[in-house]
C-alpha positions, 0 to 999 in steps of 0.5 A: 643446245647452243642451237636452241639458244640462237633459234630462240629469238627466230622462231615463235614454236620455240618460244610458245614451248618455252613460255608453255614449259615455264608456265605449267612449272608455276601451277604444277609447282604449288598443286604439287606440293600440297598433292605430295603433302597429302600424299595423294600424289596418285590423284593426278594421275586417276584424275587425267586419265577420267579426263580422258573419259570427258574428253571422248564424250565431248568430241562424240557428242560434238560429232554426232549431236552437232552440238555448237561450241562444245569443245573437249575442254568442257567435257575435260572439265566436267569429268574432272570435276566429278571425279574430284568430288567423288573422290573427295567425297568418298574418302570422307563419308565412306572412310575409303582409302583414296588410292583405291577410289582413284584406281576405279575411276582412272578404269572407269574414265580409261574404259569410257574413253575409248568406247566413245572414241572407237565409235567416232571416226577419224579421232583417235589421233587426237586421243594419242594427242591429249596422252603424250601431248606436244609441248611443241604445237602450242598456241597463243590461246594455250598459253593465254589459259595457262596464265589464267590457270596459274593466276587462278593457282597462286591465288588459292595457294596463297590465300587458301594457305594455312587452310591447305597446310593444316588439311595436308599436316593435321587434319584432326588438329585443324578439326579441333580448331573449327576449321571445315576440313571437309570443306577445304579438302574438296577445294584442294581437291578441285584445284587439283583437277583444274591444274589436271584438266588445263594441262592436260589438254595443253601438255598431255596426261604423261607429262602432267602427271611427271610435272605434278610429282617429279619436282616436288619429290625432289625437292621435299626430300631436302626442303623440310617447309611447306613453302620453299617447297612450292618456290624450289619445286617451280623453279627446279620444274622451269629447269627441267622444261627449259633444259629438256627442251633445248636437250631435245632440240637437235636430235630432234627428240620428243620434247615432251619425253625428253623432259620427263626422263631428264626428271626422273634421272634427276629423282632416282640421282637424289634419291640415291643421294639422300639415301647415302647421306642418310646411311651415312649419318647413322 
């Protein structure tokens, strides 16, 4: 790791990961934790495999049709957001469970995908790309969105907090109390699948999803408020980015994998942890 720390100041790739890496722990830290609260963690996961399904209608389109300017982020963006509200929808007028709305669509989107793909010639490494992602091949421009993206975050999870909280806490009570929770659960919801869409295109669909969850597991089994688990989710996210990556750097590991594994080491080690102090106490 000591050659992570001297390349840093030399080479710009380290640092566009590192900046990448820090960046994404911000937006993933505050949408995580209301996920995790609403227990509807799966969603992250649904909504970036129907991304998937965008993402091969773009650049099919974009192949054949020679449409200017369509890029895969908006074919991204769309289907993200339809999934969004058909999930949200769904579960409130029809009364279904959201984890078996989400499993239609993350085939459905998955099934669209590949078709669209397979049928546009010399893509499909771009498919593997916006699965496994390359935390490493950053640009400027990425970064530039993920500032965006997390302004675009922290400025609905602070504003929209209590809001959030009550639709994630005590959906009946927030309804006795006039709030529109069908209102405020769509715009969670919509928040998710842009966090989903940005990071997705930037990181990949693995290591959102790893991000999303991971963190917040963790810290929710020791933080009992909604808002230090948002300020430690971050910060144990910025952890694990920044020592996967000086981790990865001499073995020349996958970057992105190497994070990953190092939070879900640390997940089933505090796991274990409270579950021991758990059975301790009693």
């Amino acid at each position: 790791m000591f050659e992570f720390v001297t390349d840093l100041p030399r080479y710009s790739f380290l640092q566009y990961a590192l900046l990448t890496g820090l960046l994404a722990s911000f937006a993933s830290g505050i949408v995580g934790s209301y996920v995790v609260a609403r227990r509807i963690t799966y969603i992250a996961d649904g909504i970036a495999h129907v991304v998937l399904g965008g993402i091969g209608v773009a650049i099919f389109l974009k192949k054949f049709y020679k449409i200017d300017g369509l890029i895969p982020l908006h074919g991204a963006i769309v289907a993200a957001f339809i999934a969004a509200l058909l999930i949200g929808l769904v579960s409130l007028k029809a009364k279904q469970r959201e984890d078996t709305v989400i499993s239609a669509l993350w085939a459905i989107g998955m099934a669209i995908g590949i078709i669209f793909i397979s049928k546009t010639p010399g893509y499909n490494e771009d498919l593997i790309s916006y699965l496994f992602g390359n935390i490493l091949m950053v640009s400027p421009s990425d970064l530039w969105l993920l500032a965006i993206l997390d302004l675009l975050v922290i400025s609905f999870g602070v504003f929209f907090y209590h809001q959030f909280f009550a639709v994630c806490f005590d959906e009946e009570f927030a309804r006795i109390r006039g709030l529109n929770v069908e209102f405020y659960y769509l715009l969670l919801l919509c928040l998710t699948a842009i966090t989903v869409v940005v990071l997705t295109t930037v990181v990949g669909v693995v290591m959102v999803v790893a991000l999303i969850t991971l963190p917040v597991a963790i810290v929710g089994l020791f933080c009992r408020t909604l808002w230090k688990t948002m300020v430690v989710s971050i910060l144990v996210s910025c952890f694990f980015t920044t020592f996967g990556l000086a981790l990865s750097y001499v073995p020349d590991w996958p970057a992105g994998a190497t994070i990953i594994l190092l939070a879900g080491i640390a997940y089933l080690i505090a796991s274990s942890i409270d579950w021991a102090w758990k059975r301790g106490r009693s």
